[in-house]
Each structure stands twice: as structure tokens, then as C-alpha cells.
N, C-alpha and C positions, 0 to 999 in steps of 0.2 A: 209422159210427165216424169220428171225426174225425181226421186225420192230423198228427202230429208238427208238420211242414210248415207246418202253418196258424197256429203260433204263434211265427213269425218274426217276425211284424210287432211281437211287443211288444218285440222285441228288436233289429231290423234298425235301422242305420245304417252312414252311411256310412263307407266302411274306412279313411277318412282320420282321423275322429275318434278313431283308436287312440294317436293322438299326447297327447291328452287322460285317457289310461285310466293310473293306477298301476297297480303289482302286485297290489292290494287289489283293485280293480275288477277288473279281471281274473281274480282268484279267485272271488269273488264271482260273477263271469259263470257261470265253470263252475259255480259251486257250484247257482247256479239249473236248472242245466240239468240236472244229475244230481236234485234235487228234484222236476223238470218231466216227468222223466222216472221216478220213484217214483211221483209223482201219474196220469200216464198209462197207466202199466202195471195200476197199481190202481185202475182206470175200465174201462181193456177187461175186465179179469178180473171186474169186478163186474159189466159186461153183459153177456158171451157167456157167461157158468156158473151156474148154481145158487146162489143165494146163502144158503139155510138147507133144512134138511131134517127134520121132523121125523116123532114118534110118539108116538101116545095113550098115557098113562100108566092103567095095569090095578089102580092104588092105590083102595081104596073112597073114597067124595066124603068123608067125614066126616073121613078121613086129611089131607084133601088139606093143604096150606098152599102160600108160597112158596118154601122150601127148596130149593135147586139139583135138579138132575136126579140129582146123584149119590146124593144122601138118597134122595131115592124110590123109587130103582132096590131093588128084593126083595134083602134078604140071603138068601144059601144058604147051607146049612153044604158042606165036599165031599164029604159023602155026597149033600145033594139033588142039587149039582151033576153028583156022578156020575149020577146016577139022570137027571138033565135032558138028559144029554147027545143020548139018541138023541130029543130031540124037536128037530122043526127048526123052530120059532119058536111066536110065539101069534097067534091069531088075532083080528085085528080089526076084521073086516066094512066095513071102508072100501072105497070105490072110489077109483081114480084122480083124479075130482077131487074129494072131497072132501080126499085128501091136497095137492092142488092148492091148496086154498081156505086149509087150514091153514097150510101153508108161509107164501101173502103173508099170511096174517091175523098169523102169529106175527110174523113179520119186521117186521111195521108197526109192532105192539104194543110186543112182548117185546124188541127186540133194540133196546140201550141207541143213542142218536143219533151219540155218537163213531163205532162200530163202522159201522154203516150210513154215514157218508159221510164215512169218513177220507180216500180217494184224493180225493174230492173236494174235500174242503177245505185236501189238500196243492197242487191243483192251482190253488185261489185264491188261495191265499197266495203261493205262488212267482209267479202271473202280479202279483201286487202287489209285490212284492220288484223283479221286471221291469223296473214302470215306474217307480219308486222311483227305480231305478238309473238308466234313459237318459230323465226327464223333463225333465231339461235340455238334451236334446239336442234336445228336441222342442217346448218351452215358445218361443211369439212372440219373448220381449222375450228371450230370452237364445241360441236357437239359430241366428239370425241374424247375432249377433257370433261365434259358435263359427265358421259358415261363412266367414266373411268373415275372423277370425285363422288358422282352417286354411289357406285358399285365400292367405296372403298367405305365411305360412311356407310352405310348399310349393314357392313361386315366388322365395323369398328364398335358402334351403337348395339347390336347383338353379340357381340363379343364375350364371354364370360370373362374376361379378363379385366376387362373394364368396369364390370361391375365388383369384381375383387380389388383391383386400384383404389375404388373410390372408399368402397367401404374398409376400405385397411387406413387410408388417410385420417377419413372421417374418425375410425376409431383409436387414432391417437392423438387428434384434436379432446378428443373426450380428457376429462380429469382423471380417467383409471378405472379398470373394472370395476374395485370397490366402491369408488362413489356412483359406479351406475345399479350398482348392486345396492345400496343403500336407498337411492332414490326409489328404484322399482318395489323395495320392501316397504317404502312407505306409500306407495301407490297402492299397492296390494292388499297393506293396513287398513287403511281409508276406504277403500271398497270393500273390503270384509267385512266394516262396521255398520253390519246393516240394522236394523231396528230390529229388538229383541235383542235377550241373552245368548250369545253364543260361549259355547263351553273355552276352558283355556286350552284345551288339546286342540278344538278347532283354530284359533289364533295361531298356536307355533306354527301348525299346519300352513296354514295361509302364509305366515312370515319366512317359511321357509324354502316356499317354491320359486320366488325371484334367484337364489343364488341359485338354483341350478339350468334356470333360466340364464342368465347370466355367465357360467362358467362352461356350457355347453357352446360348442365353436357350431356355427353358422354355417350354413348349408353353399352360401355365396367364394365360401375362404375354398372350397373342394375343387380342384383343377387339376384334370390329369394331364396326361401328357402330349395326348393328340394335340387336344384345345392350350397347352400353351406353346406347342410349334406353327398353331396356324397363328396364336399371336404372334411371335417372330415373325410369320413372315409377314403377319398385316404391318409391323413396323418399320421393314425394307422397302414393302409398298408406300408408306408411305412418306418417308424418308426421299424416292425418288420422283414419286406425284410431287410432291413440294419444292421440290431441285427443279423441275420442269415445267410447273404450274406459274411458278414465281417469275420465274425468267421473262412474261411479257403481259399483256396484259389488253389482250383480245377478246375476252370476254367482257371487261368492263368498256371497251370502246362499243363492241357490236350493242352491247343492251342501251348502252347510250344515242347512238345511231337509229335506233328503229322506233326510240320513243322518240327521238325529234320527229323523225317522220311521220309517227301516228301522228305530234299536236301539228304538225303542217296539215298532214290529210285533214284532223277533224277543223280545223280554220278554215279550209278551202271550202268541205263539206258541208260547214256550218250557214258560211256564207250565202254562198248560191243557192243554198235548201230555202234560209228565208228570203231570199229576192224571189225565189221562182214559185215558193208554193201558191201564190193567188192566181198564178196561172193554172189551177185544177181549177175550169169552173163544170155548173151542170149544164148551163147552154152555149152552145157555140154556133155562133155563124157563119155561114159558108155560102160562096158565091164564087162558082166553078162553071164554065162557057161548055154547058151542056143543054143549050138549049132546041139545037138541030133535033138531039135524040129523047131529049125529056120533056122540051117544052117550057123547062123553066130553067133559070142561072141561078138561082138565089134561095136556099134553103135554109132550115132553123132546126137547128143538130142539138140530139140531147146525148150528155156524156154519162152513160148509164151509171158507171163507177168513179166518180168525179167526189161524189157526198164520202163515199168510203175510202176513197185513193187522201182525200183532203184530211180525214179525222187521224188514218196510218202515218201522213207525210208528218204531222204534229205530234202522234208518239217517236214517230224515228229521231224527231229533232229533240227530243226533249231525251231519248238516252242517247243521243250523239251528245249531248253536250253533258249529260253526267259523264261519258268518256271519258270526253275531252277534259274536264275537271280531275279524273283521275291520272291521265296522263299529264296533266300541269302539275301535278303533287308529284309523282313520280321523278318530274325532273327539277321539282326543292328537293329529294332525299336524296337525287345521284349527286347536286350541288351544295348543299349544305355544312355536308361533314367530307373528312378525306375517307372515300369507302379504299380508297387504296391501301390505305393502314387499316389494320387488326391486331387489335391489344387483346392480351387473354387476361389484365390485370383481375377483374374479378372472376375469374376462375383461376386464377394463381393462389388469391386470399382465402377462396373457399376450401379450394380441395387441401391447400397446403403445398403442393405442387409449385417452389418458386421459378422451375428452370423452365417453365413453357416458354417457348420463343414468341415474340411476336413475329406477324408474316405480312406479306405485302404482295398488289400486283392481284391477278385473280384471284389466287387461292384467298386474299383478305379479301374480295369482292364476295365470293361467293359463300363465305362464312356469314359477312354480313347479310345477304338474302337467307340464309339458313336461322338468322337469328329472328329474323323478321316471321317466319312456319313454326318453331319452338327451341327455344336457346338449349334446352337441354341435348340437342346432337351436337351443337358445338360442344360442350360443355366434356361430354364423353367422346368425344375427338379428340380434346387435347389432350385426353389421355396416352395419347399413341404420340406426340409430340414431346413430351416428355421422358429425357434421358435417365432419370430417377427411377420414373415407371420402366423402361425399357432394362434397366439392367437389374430392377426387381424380379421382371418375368426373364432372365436369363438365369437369375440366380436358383428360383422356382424348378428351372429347367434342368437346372446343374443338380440339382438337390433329388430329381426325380430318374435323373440319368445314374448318379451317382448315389449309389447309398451304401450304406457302412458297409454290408456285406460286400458288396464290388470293391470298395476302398481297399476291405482287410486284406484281401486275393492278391493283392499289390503290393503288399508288405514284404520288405527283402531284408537280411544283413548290408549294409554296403563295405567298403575296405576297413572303417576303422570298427567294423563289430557293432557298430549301431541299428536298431531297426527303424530301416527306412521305407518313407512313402515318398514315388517320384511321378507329380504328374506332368503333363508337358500339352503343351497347344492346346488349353481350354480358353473358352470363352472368358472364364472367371473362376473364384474360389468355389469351390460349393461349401455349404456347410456344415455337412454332414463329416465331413475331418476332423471336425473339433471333437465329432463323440468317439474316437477314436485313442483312447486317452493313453493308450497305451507306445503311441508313435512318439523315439526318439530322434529321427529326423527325418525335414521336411525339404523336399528338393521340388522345386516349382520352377518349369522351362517353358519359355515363350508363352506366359499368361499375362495378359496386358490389363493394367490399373488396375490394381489389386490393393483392396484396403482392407486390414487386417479388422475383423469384427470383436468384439468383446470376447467373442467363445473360445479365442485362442488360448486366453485365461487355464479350460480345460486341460491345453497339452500339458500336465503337469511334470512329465518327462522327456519332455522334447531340450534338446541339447545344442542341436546342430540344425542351421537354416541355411537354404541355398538360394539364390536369388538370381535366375538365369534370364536375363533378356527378359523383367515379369517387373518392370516399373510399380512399387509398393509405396501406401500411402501408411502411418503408423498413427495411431491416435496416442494422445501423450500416456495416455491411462495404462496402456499399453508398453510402454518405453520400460517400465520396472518390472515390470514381469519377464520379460525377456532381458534386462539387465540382470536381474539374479539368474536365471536358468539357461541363458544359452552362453556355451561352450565356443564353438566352431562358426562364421560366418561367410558365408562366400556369396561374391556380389560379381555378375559378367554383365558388361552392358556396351551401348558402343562407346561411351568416351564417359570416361574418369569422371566427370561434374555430373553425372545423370548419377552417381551414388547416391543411395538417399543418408542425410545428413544423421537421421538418429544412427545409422550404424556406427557412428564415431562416439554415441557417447553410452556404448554400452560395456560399462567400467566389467563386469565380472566375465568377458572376451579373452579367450586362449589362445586363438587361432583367426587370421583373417584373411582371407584372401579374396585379393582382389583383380579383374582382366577386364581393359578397358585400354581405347587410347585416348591420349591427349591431343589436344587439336595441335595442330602444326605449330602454330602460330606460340602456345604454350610450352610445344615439346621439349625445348632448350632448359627452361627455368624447370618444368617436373612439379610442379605447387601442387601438392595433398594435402589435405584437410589434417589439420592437427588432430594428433594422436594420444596426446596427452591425459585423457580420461582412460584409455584401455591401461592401467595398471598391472593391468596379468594378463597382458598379451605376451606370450610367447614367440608365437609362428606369425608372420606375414611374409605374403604370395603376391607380390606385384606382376601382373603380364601387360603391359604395353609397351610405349614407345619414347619411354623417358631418355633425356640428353644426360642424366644424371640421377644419382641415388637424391630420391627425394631428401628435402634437408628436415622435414617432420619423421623421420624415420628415426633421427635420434632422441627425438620425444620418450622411446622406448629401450634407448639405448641401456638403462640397468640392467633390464629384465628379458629382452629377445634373446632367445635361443637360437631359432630359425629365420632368415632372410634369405628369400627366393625372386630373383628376378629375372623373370622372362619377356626381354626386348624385342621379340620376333626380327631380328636381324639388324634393328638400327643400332647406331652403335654410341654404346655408352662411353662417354668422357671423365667426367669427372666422379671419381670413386674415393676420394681424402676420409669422406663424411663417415666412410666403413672404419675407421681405424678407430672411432668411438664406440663401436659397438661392441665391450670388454666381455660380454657375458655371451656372444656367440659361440654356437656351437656348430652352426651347419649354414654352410652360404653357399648358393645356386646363383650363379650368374651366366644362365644359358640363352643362346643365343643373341650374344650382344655386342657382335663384332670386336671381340677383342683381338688382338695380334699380340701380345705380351701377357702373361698372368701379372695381375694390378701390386704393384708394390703394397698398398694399403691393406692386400690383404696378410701380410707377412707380420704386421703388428697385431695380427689375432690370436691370443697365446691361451683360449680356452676351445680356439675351431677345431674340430673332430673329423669333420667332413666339407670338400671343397671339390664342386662340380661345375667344371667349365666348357660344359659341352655346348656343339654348335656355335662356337668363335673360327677364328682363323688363327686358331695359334700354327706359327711355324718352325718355333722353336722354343724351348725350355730350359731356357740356360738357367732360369732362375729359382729352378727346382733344388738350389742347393740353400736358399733361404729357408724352405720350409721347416730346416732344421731346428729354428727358431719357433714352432710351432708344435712345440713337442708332445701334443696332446692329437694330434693328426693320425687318422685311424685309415680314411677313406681319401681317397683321390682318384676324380674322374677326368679324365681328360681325354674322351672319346669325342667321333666327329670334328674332329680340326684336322690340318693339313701337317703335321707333324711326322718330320722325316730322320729323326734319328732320337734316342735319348741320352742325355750327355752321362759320362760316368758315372759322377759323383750324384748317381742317383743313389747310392752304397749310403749314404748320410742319413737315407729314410730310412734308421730299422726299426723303428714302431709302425713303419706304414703296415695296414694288414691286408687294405684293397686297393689295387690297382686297374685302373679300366683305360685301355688305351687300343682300343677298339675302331674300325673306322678312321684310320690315319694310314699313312703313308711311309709306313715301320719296312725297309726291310733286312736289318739287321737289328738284336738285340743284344747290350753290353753285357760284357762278363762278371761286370760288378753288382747285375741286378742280381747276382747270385747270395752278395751281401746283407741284401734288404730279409734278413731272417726272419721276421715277422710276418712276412708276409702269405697272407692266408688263400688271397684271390688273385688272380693275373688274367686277363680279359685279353688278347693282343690280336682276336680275330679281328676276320676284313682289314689284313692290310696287306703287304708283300712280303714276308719271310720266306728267304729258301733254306734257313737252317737255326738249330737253337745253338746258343752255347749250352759246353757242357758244365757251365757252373750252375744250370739251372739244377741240376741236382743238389745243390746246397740248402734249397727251400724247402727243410724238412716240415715247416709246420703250412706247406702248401696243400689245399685241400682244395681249389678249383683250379684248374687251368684252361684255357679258353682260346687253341689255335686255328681253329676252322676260317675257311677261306682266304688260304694263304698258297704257298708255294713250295711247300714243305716237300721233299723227296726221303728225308730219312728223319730218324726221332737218335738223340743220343741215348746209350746207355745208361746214364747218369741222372736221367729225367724219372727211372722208374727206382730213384733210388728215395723218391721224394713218397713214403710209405704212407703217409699222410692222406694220399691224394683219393676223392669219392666222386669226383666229376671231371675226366677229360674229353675235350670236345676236338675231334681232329678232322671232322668232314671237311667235302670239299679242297680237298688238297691233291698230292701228285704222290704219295705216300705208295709202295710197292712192296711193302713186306711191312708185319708188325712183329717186332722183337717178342722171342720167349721168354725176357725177362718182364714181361706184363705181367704173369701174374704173382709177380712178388709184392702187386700192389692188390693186397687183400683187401681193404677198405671201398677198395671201386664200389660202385653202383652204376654210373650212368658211363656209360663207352659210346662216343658219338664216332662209326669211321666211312658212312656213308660218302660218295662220292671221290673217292679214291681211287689208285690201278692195283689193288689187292687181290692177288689172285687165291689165299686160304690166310683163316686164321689159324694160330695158333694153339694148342689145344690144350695148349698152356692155360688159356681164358678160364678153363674150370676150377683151378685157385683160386682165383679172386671168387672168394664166397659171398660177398657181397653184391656180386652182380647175377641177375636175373634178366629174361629174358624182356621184360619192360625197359629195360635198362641200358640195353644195349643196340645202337642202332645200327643195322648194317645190311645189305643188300641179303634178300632170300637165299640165293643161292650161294652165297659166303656162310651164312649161317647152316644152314643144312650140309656143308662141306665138313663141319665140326663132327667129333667122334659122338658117337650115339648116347654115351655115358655123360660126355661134357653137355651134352643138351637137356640131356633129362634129370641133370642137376640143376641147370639153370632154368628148367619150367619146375621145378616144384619149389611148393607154397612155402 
């Protein structure tokens, strides 16, 4: 006999999937199992007992027909009957097995198919009804997302996180501590006032335990840091469950699929149960051509389990059809509403929560079955749907990653003497920056959507903000605070228009700079955002790929000092717009293809400093204009293709620095002997194989700068320039160094590495200013020096 037991498997899942199960199915379930269990019963009783029983009918053969058992049976009147009474049966020479042969001949024959294997085919039909019901739990393509939605709601709903969301929502739906703190003390009140006097020290007592009730933070707010990385990851999980989930929509066809099927099965089932059930009777007649071996054709068969198969077949039908009435309901709720859509609208209103998405496809099917078990797992589900929630628990994260002490450790000077905090590749702000009150700038690289909170308020000496590829959102409340206090701003993004717009109207601004390009399409016209509010903008730092000095740049035309623009090699045209800018003082126009230094800069009669590096200049003829620019200190004109410089460089005698570095020099004029002001001379990396010797006319020369050239000898006249604390001569072809070096006392730094110098001069120990930091030159040149000249220049 088979046991119960063994028909678990068409129904065993796991107990998680109960989250899955309406009230339907769940009836249903039972309903099968009370059928599985009608069918069972009437399977052992049809093997362990006697299934028909019969006896020869004593009617003559020519009487016979098929008439029931009850026609056949002898009428008596109650006189025979009486008279019959003292006989005790008839006799009919059968043995044992031939009533043996009878019984399964009759049963095989006579006894209608219903009646022979009803429990049985209760018993197939409900294991069909079974798997009806849990083949979706079982099916490849659909009970792999079941496991994978259970196992993610289970870990979302126990989540500590989620329980933090809600009740942080919740607590600022409230009116405010204070009115919860007022309501509790009159609650408190009110219960305190019990019958009898109580004293007034009992009273404050009483009134005064809600507020500490009250101002005491909740045990629910506490999350450390384990529990809010495994929330991270529950919300990539489920960020991709839903990317996946949504795409089709398999699970809402198969549950629809297998309920049609059930109400087909229970129609079919329903049917033929009542056509066939009056076919259980208790008599049956049988008339089987055994009468060579029995003597008789015609028997009168009793169907032992007929009474009890009949009263079973009438419970089976009555909860086939509660089923089947459940499975008609079943498919009004897949028809009725679209389950394919899922609104979170009242869980947006409750929790506060406006940005939960609605979803579609399974994931909304299967939210609706969930709501159908207890709404409250939706409810805290969509807590993980929620971008609000998600970048709370980043911030949490940030906040617990990050705390002041880790912050301070990161505190540095940067170039302009400021103290600086630089963080880069975070997720987000943390908040713990703002208790930092001490930070005068803030430098933030590649942090994406960043929205300044109220507690910036705190940096009350922050000066200087950096804004590197960190897309910033600024609340207006915010715009005056950082309009009085910040200094310095620099903004890098990929194109010009992703600037955020309050950076233009932050009137008390000294400094701005900005690196970005302009879409192609833009590049020509250059359109920046007017400038007109920075009132005390001094410095701007344009780096991109403008066609032209923007024409908002004279917005600041009284007041710029500084104007730096770096094209990364496109080339700028039109430059007129610079001839308005009276108050410059220092103009960078590097890298921006130029082949001519720009006329317009020639009507600049306040510029001090003029840095043309990274152009193609190839000639400078127009170095004799600068004379018009008599306030001109600095000139750089390094990195360009510049092969000679014309004379009438002698015109610059205020120039004081010279950088002509990285050109294509290999002669320098006689006349730059003229330029007597001049302090610096830069002429490395280019070609020189000789100075003139008017370069000793530069008495007030104090760097000179020939390394990586082609130099074979130095004039005498060069060391007449007494002035001089840093000559740089590596890298050259140089084969002796004059003993009139050390009439250049002032030295400090002697560069002659990379030369064919076979001894220094030991002359070098005059120049008292040179030390052995100071002077660079191959070990064994140095150690060639007299033992006096070295251990002058090693001490302190």
C-alpha cells in the first residue's frame, strides 16, 4: 500500500513561496487534499476487501434476460413466505472457487467502469489539479525568478534599513518633536490623574518623563556599517531583478495558463461525475455463459462498497465544485483589473516617498499576489525602489566611512597657502565635512550629483571651492552664503553648458576658473554665460576650445587683472574683444594656435606679463611693438617654432624675464645684450653653439638658463654678469669651464652635468655661495676638486 506521505512531492515547496499563495490557492490547496484523501481511502478499501459478491440465479434459462437482480429474485406470497421460513437457503452445489471465479468474472464483466475505479480516478484527477496549482513553481523559465523575488523580499522586509527609511519618513510627516513631546505630556498628565491626591513633586515627575522620552533617539535610527553595505547591495539587487523581471512577462501568462486548465479539468470532472455517479449501484446483474462449469449463466452480484463509494463520489463533487468556483474567481481577479500594472501611489502618500517608480510585467504581477498575503511586504519593498532611500543609505554609509577624524588627516596647504580638503571618487558628500569648520578649501573630483546641504553654512572659512567632473545641485538658501565667503572658484566638466548657473552670480568672486569644451557646433561663436554680477572678479581661466575670446569676458573688462586662456591647440581667431580689457595685467594665451603674437595685445598698456606658450609662432618680428607696453615685466614665448630673434629686441629694457625655451634658437643677438633689465633668460632646449659676448652686459642678470643646447665654449664676458645665482649648462658639448667662474660669488646652483668636462676648476671654491646641494655634476668631476674646495662647499 502506498503511503499518504509519498504524495508530498506533487505538492512540496518551499515555505517561502507562501508569500506567493492568495486565499484562493490556499483553499484550493486544502481542497485537494481532502479530495486526495477521498481518493486514498477508496483505493485501500478497494484492495484489502471484497469488492463484489455474488449468487447463481435458480430462474429457468428461458426466463432469463437483463433485468436487475430485484426482478429476478421469486416473488412469494406471505403464506409461501411463511412456509419458506424454516428452510435455511437453497442449495447450489458450487464450491469455493467456483464462487471465487464468479465474483472476478462478474466484476470484470458486469460491474459498470465508473463504479470499479472511482477512488481511482479521484485519485488522478486531484494529483492533476496538484500540479496545475504548483507548476509554476516548478517550471525552468519561471521558478527561478520566483526564487530569486522571494529570496530578495525576505532580505528587504528584514532589512534594518528599511525599518530606518520608514520610520525617518514617518518622523518628519510628524509636526515636530515638540508637539510630540507636548501631546505625550498630556497623555502622561491624564494618566497620572488617578483618584486621590497626589503631591505636586509627583505631577512634575510625571510631566516630565515624556520629554525625555521624546528626545532620546530610537534604537531603530542605530545602523552600523556591516547592515548598511548589505543594504547597498540589496539595492543593486534589486535594481537588476527589476531590469530583468520586467522585460517579460512569463509568469503572468503561466498562472494564467494553468487556471484555465484547472476550470477546463474541473468542467470536464464535474460533468461526467454527475452522469456516471448512479452508476455505483449495491446490485448488479450478471449473466456470463459459464454454465458448462457452474451450471448456471445468470447471477445476482452485490457491490459490497457501492453504499460507501456513492456517499464519497457526492463529497468529491461537492468540493470539486467549491474548486471550481475558486478557480472561476481566480480568473475575475487575473481579468478584472490590468495586474500588469503596479502603482505604489499609496505607498508614495504614506511613507512620503514621491520617487517610487511604478513597474510593470511580472515584477507588477507578482507584487500584486504579494498584496493579496499582507501589503505590508510591498510596502517595505518599495523602500529599495526608491532613489531618495537609496542615496540616504549612501550618505549613512559615507558618514560612517568617513568621519572627522579620517577627514582632518587629509587636510593639506595647497599652492595658494590655503587649507585644503581634496576628496575624489566618492559616491557622495558625506556630512561629516561640514563639522570640519576649520577647512578653507574644498576640492571635490569625480563625485556625481552633489547637492550642497544646509551644513555648508558651517564652513565659515572656506574661501575657495573646486568642482572637478562632481555635477552640483545649490539650494537658493545657500547662494548668499557662498556669495559672501567664497574667493576662488573652479569648475572642470566636459562642456561649458554643464557649468552650474549660480556660479555666475556669485558677486563677492576673485577668481574663476573654468575647463570645459564647447560643442562643435558652438565653438565658432564661444557664448559664456554673462559675467556681469562677478564685480570683483579679478582672475579668469578659460581651458577649452573657443573660436574666440568670449565677448562676456568684457562684462569684466574694468576690473580683470588676469586672463588665461587655454585652447588645447584649436586655434583662436578673433582676439579685437582683448583691446578692452584696460586693467589687465597678465594674459595667457596658451596653446591656441597662434602663428603671429595678436596685435590687440599691443594696446594693453597696464600688461605686466604675456605668455604665449604652445602656439606656432615662427617669427617675432613684432616684438618691437611691445615697447608700447611699458609696464611689461615677463615674456614667455617658450614651445613655439621660433628660429631666430630679431634685434630690436634692445627696445625691451624693462623686460626682466625672458623664457624662450623649447624653440628652435640657434643663434642669439648681440643686442639682447641691451635689454639691461633683464633678470631671467630661459634659452634651454633649443640649438645654440655659441653666446655672444654682449651677454655680459646683463649685469642685473641673475638666472640664466642654457642646458640642452650645443654649446662648446662659454665667453668670458658671461661671468662678468656678477649678479648671476643660478646657471644652468647641462647637457651641452662644453669641454672646459673657465676659471673666471668664480668671480661669480653670488652662484648657488651650478647645473654642468652632461657635458665632455674632463676637471673643474678649483676656482669653484670662490663662489661662496655655492654648496654642494647646489651644484650638479658627475661624482667623479666632483671628487677631482682640491680637498679644501670640497670641504668648503660641504659645510653648513
Amino acid at each position: 500500500m502506498i503511503p499518504v506521505a509519498e504524495f508530498k512531492q506533487f505538492t512540496e515547496q518551499q515555505p517561502a513561496f507562501k508569500v506567493l499563495k492568495p486565499w484562493w490557492d490556499v483553499l484550493a490547496e486544502y481542497l485537494t487534499v481532502a479530495m486526495l484523501m477521498i481518493g486514498v481511502f477508496g483505493c485501500t478499501l478497494q484492495v484489502t476487501q471484497d469488492k463484489i459478491i455474488c449468487l447463481p440465479n435458480h430462474e429457468p434459462q428461458e426466463n432469463l434476460s437483463d433485468a436487475p437482480c430485484q426482478q429476478l429474485l421469486p416473488r412469494r406470497s406471505p403464506e409461501q413466505m411463511g412456509a419458506l421460513q424454516e428452510v435455511k437457503g437453497l442449495k447450489n452445489n458450487l464450491d469455493l472457487q467456483q464462487y471465487s471465479f464468479i465474483n472476478q468474472l462478474c466484476y470484470e464483466t458486469a460491474l459498470h467502469w465508473y463504479a470499479k475505479y472511482f477512488p481511482y480516478l479521484v485519485v488522478i484527477h486531484t494529483l492533476i489539479f496538484m500540479v496545475c496549482t504548483s507548476f509554476w513553481f516548478k517550471f525552468p523559465g519561471t521558478s527561478s525568478k520566483i526564487e530569486h523575488f522571494i529570496s530578495i523580499l525576505g532580505k528587504c522586509f528584514d532589512s534594518p534599513w528599511t525599518t530606518r527609511a520608514l520610520s525617518e519618513v514617518s518622523g518628519e510627516n510628524q509636526k515636530g518633536p515638540a508637539a510630540a513631546g507636548r501631546a505625550s505630556a498630556t497623555i502622561v498628565a491624564t494618566a497620572g490623574a488617578a483618584p486621590g491626591k497626589a503631591g505636586e513633586g509627583e505631577k512634575e515627575k510625571v510631566l516630565a518623563e515624556p520629554e525625555k522620552v521624546v528626545t532620546e533617539p530610537p534604537v531603530v535610527t542605530l545602523l552600523d556599517k556591516k547592515e548598511g553595505e548589505q543594504a547597498k547591495a540589496l539595492f543593486e539587487k534589486v535594481k537588476k531583478f527589476r531590469v530583468h523581471v520586467e522585460e517579460g512577462d512569463i509568469l503572468y501568462t503561466m498562472y494564467i495558463r494553468q487556471t484555465v486548465l484547472k476550470v477546463c479539468k474541473f468542467l470536464a470532472i464535474l460533468v461526467y461525475n454527475l452522469v456516471y455517479v448512479e452508476k455505483i449501484s449495491f446490485l448488479v446483474a450478471c449473466r456470463v455463459e459459464t454454465s458448462e462449469v457452474t451450471g448456471y449463466a445468470s447471477f445476482c452480484c452485490n457491490h459490497t462498497k457501492a453504499h460507501l463509494f456513492s456517499k464519497l463520489a457526492f463529497c468529491y463533487i461537492s468540493f470539486v465544485c467549491i474548486y471550481g468556483l475558486t478557480c472561476i474567481y481566480t480568473l475575475y481577479w487575473l481579468f478584472h483589473r490590468p495586474l500588469k500594472e503596479y502603482s505604489f501611489r499609496s505607498v508614495r502618500e504614506e511613507t512620503g516617498m514621491g520617487d517610487i517608480p511604478d513597474v510593470k510585467n511580472d515584477f507588477a504581477f507578482m507584487l500584486h499576489l504579494i498584496d493579496q498575503y499582507d501589503s505590508l511586504y510591498s510596502k517595505r519593498f518599495a523602500v529599495f525602489l526608491s532613489e531618495v532611500s537609496e542615496s540616504r543609505l549612501k550618505q549613512l554609509n559615507l558618514n560612517h566611512e568617513w568621519t572627522p577624524e579620517k577627514l582632518r588627516q587629509k587636510l593639506q596647504r595647497n599652492a595658494a597657502g590655503r587649507l585644503e580638503l581634496a576628496l575624489c571618487m566618492l559616491p557622495g558628500l558625506p556630512d561629516t565635512i561640514f563639522e570640519l569648520s576649520e577647512v578653507e578649501s574644498l576640492r571635490l573630483e569625480a563625485i556625481c550629483d552633489i547637492t550642497f546641504p544646509p551644513g555648508l553654512s558651517q564652513l565659515v572659512h572656506l574661501q575657495e571651492l573646486s568642482l572637478l567632473h562632481s555635477p552640483t545641485r545649490l539650494p537658493f538658501s545657500l547662494q548668499v552664503f557662498l556669495r559672501d565667503h567664497l574667493k576662488v572658484m573652479r569648475v572642470k566638466c566636459e562642456e561649458l553648458r554643464e557649468v552650474p548657473l549660480w556660479v555666475f552670480g556669485l558677486r563677492g568672486l576673485e577668481e574663476l576658473h573654468l575647463e570645459g569644451l564647447f560643442p562643435q557646433e558652438l565653438a565658432r561663436a564661444a557664448t559664456l554665460e554673462s559675467l556681469r554680477e562677478l564685480k570683483q572678479l579679478k582672475v579668469l581661466s578659460l581651458r577649452s576650445n573657443a573660436g574666440k575670446v568670449p565677448a562676456s569676458v568684457t562684462d569684466v573688462a574694468g576690473h580683470l587683472q588676469r586672463l588665461s586662456l587655454h585652447n588645447d591647440g584649436a586655434r583662436l581667431v578673433a582676439l579685437n574683444s582683448l583691446k578692452k580689457l584696460a586693467a589687465l595685467r597678465e594674459l595667457e594665451l596658451v596653446a591656441c594656435g597662434l602663428e603671429r603674437i595678436p596685435h590687440a595685445v599691443f594696446s594693453l598698456g597696464a600688461l605686466q606679463e604675456l605668455d604665449l606658450k604652445d602656439n606656432h609662432l615662427r617669427s617675432i618680428e613684432e616684438i618691437l611693438s611691445f615697447q608700447h607696453c611699458r609696464k611689461l615685466v615677463t615674456l614667455r614665448l617658450w614651445h613655439n617654432q621660433i628660429a631666430y630673434v630679431p634685434e630690436h629686441v634692445r627696445k625691451l629694457r624693462s623686460l626682466e624675464q625672458l623664457y624662450l625655451s623649447y624653440n628652435k634658437l640657434e643663434t642669439l643677438p648681440s643686442q639682447l645684450g641691451l635689454c639691461s633689465g633683464l633678470r631671467l633668460l630661459d634659452v634651454s632646449h633649443n640649438g645654440l653653439h655659441s653666446l655672444p659676448p654682449e651677454v655680459g652686459l646683463l649685469q642685473n642678470l641673475q638666472h640664466l638658463a642654457l642646458s640642452y643646447n650645443a654649446l662648446e665654449a662659454l665667453p668670458d664676458e658671461l661671468f662678468f654678469c656678477r649678479k648671476l645665482r643660478t646657471l644652468l649648462l647641462g647637457d651641452n658639448q662644453l669641454s672646459q669651464l673657465s676659471p673666471h667662474v668664480g668671480a661669480l660669488r653670488a652662484l648657488s646652483r651650478l647645473e654642468l652635468k652632461g657635458n665632455r668636462l674632463e676637471a673643474l676648476p678649483e676656482e669653484l671654491g670662490n663662489c661662496g655661495g655655492l654648496k654642494k646641494a647646489g651644484l650638479l655634476v658627475e661624482d667623479t668631476l666632483y671628487q677631482g676638486l682640491p680637498a679644501e674646495v670640497r670641504d668648503k662647499m660641504e659645510e653648513e
